[in-house]
C-alpha positions as CSV (number, residue, x, y, z in Angstrom):
1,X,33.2,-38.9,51.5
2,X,32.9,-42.4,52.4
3,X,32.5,-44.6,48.7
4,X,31.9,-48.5,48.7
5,X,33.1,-50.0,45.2
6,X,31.0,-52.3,43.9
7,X,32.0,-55.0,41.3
8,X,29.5,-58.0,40.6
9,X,31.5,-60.8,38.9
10,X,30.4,-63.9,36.6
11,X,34.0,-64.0,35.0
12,X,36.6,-61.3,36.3
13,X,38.8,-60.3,33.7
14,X,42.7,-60.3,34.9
15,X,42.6,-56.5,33.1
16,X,39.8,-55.4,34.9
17,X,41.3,-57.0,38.7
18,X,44.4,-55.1,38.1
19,X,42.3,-52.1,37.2
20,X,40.8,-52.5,40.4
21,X,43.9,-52.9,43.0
22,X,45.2,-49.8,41.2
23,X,42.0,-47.1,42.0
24,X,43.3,-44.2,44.2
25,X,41.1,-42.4,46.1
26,X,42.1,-39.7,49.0
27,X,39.1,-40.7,51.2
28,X,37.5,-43.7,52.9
29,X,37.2,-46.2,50.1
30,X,35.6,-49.9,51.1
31,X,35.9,-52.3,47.7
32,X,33.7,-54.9,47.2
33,X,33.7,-57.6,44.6
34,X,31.5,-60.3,44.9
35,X,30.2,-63.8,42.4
36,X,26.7,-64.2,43.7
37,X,24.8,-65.7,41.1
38,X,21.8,-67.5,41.7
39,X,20.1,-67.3,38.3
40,X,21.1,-70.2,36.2
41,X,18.7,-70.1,33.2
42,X,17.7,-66.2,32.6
43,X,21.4,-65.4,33.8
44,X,20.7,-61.5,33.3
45,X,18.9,-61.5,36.3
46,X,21.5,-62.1,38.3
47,X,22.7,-58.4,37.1
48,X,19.7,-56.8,38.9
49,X,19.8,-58.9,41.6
50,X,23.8,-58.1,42.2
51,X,23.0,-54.3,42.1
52,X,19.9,-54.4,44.8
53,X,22.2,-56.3,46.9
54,X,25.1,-53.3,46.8
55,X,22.0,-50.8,47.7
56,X,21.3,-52.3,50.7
57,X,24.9,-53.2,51.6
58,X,25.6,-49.4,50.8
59,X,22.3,-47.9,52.9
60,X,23.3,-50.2,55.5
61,X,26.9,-49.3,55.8
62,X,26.2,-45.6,56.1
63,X,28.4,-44.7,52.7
64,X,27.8,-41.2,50.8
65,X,28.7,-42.6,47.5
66,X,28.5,-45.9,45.3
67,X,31.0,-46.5,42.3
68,X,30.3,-49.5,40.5
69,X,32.8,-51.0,37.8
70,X,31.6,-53.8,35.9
71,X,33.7,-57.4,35.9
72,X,34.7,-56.6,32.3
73,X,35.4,-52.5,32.2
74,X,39.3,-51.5,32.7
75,X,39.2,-48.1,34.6
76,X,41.8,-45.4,35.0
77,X,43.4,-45.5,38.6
78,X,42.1,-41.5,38.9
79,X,38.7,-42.6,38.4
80,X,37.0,-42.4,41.4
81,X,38.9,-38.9,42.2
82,X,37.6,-37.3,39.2
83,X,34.4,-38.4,39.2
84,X,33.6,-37.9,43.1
85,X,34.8,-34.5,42.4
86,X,32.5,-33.6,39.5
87,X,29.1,-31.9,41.6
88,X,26.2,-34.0,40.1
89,X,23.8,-37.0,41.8
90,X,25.1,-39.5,39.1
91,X,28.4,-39.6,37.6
92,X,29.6,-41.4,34.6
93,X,32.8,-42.6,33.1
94,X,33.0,-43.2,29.8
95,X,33.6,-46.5,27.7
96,X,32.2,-48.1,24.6
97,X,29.3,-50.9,24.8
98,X,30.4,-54.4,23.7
99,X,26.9,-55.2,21.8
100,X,26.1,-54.5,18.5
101,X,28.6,-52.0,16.6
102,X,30.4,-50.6,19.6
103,X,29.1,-46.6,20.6
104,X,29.6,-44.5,23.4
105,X,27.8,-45.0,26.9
106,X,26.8,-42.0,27.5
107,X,23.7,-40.3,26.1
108,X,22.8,-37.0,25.4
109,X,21.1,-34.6,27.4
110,X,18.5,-33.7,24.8
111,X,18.1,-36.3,22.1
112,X,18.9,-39.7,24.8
113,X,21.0,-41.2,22.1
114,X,24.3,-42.0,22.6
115,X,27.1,-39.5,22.0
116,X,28.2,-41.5,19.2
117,X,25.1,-40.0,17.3
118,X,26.6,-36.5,17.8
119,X,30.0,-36.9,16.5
120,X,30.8,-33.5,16.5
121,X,29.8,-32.1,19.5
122,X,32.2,-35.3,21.2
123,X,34.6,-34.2,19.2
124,X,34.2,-30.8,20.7
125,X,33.3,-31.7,24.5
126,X,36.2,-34.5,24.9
127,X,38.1,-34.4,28.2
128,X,35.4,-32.2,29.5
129,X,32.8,-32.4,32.2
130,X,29.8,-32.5,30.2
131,X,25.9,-33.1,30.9
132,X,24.5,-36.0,30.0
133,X,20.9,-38.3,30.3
134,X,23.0,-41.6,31.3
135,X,24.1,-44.6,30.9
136,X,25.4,-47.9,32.4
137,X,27.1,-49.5,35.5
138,X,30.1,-49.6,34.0
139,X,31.9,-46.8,35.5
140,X,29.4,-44.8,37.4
141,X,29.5,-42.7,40.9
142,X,25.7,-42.4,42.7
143,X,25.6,-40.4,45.5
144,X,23.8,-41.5,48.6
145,X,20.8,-39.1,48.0
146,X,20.0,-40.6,44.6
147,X,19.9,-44.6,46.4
148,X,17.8,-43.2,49.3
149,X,14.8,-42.4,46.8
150,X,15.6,-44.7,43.8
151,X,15.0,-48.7,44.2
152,X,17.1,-49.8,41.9
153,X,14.8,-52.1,39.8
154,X,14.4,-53.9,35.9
155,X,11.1,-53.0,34.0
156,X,11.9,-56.0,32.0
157,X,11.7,-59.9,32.0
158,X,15.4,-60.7,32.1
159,X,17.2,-57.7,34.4
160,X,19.1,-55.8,32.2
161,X,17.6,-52.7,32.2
162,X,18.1,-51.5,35.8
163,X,20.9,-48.7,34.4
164,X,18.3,-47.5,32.1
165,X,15.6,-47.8,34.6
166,X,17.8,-45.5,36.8
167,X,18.4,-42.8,33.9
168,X,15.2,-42.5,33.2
169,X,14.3,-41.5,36.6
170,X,16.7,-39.4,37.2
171,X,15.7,-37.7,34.4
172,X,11.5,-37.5,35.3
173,X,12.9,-36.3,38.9
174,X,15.4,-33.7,38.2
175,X,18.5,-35.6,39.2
176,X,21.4,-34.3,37.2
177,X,23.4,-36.5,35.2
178,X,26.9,-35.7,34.2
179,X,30.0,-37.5,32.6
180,X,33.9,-36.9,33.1
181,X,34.9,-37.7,29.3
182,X,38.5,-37.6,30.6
183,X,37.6,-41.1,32.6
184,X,38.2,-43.0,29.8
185,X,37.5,-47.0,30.2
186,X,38.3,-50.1,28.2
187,X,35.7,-52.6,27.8
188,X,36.8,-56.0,27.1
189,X,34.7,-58.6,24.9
190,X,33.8,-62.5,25.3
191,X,36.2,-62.6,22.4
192,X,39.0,-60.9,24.4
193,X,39.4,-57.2,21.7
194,X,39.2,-54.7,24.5
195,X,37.4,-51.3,22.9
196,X,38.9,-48.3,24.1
197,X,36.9,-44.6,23.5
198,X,38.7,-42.1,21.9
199,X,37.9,-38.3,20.3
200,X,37.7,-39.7,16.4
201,X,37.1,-43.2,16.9
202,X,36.2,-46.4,19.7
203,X,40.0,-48.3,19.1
204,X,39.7,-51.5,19.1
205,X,42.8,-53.9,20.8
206,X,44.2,-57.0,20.7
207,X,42.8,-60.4,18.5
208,X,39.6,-61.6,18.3
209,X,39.6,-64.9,19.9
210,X,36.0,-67.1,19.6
211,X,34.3,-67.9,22.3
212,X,31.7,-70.6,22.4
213,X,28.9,-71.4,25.0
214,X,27.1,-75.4,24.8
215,X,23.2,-74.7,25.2
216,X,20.6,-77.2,24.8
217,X,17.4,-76.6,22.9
218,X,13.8,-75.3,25.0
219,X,12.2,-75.1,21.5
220,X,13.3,-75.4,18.2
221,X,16.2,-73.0,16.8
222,X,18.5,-73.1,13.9
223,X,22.2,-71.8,13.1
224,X,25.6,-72.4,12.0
225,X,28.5,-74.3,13.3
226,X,32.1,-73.5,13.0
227,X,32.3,-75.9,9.9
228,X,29.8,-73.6,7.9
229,X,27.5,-75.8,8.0
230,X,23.7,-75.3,8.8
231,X,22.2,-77.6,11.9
232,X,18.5,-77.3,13.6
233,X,18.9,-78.0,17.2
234,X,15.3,-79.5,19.0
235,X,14.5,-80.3,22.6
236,X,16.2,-83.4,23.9
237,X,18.5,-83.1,21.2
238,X,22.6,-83.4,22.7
239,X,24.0,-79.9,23.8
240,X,25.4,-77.8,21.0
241,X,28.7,-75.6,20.9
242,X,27.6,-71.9,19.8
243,X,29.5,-68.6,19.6
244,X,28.7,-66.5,23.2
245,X,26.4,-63.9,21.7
246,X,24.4,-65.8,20.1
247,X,23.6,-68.1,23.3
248,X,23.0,-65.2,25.4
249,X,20.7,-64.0,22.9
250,X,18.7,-67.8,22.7
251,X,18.9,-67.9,26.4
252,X,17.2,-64.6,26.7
253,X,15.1,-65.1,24.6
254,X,13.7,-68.1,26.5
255,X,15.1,-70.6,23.4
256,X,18.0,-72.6,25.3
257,X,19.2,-73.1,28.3
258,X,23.1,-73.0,29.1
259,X,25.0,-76.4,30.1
260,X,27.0,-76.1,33.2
């Protein structure tokens, strides 16, 4: 099976990269990473645009399977073995999202909600090849059949949603969805803790370190600086220094725009 690996970068962590240069993989393996980023305002949709671009790189080049790994996901180096040897359309490692309070990737087969929601039966499936209804880029096989019939596409204003976009129609069209929870993936924050999946509990590692974006104000938004105190930032007011999440929120959101 001939597999292009396909990793869209904005930053490249050094943990991931090293991940990378260490993936085995018995057949023809072509590895791809590439920082093509055109959007500079709604910067998710750069993420959709990244993944349309490996489709028709990959339909072009003739492969029989895409395995993406996001710029910030730390994969096994058997990866791409087990999962290419798992018989399903769609094939997921499995790591914890970054967002929110971390949970598993992968969903359930019935329910759609994240395996975290069904501790016990992860508990009980762990380091099996399990069903599942998704989710994520981060550490996924797609066979060729799946990326003849599915344009990979957002259903949203800023891009995101293309992974979930995907699930869901694999789902309406009978593609079958599985996950390797033996492919176990770190996932490494703006702040730098790396969240590692585990049977009992997502580990967190290393030290928090803040990270801060500068934005400038589209409308009028308020928040708090690293002194505690409150400020109200307007248009044409000077750029201000705010922690990454919440600028990617503002800028989503259509409030701010980043500084380059």
């Amino acid at each position: 099976m001939r597999v292009l690996m396909f990793t869209p970068t904005y930053r490249l962590e050094p943990e991931t990269l090293e991940a990378l240069l260490k993936v085995e993989y018995s057949g023809s393996l072509d590895r791809l990473m590439t920082r093509d980023n055109p959007e500079t305002v709604n910067v998710n949709l750069n993420i959709v645009y990244n993944y349309q671009k490996a489709q028709r790189m990959f339909l072009a080049g003739g492969y029989d399977a895409l395995f993406t790994v996001e710029s910030d996901v730390i994969v096994p180096p058997d990866a791409l073995e087990k999962l290419a040897a798992v018989e399903a359309d769609i094939v997921y490692g499995v790591y914890a999202f970054r967002r929110g309070g971390p949970v598993l990737n992968i969903t359930h087969p019935v329910t759609y909600q994240s395996y975290s929601a069904h501790q016990s039966e992860w508990r009980r499936l762990f380091g099996q090849v399990i069903e599942c209804s998704g989710l994520g880029y981060g550490c996924t096989l797609i066979r060729r059949s799946v990326l003849e019939r599915h344009e990979i596409r957002s259903e949203n204003d800023d891009g995101g949603d293309s992974d979930t976009v995907l699930a869901k129609w694999a789902r309406a069209n009978g593609i079958r969805q599985m996950a390797d929870t033996s492919v176990l993936c770190g996932h490494k924050r703006p702040d730098s803790v790396i969240l590692w999946p585990e049977r009992n509990v997502i580990r967190q590692e290393g030290t928090s370190i803040k990270v801060l974006k500068s934005v400038v104000a589209l409308i009028p938004f308020s928040g708090w600086n690293d002194q505690n105190e409150l400020f109200i930032c307007k248009p044409g007011d000077p750029a201000v220094a705010i922690d990454f999440e919440t600028a990617a929120l503002l800028v989503g959101a259509g409030m701010a725009e980043y500084v380059q």
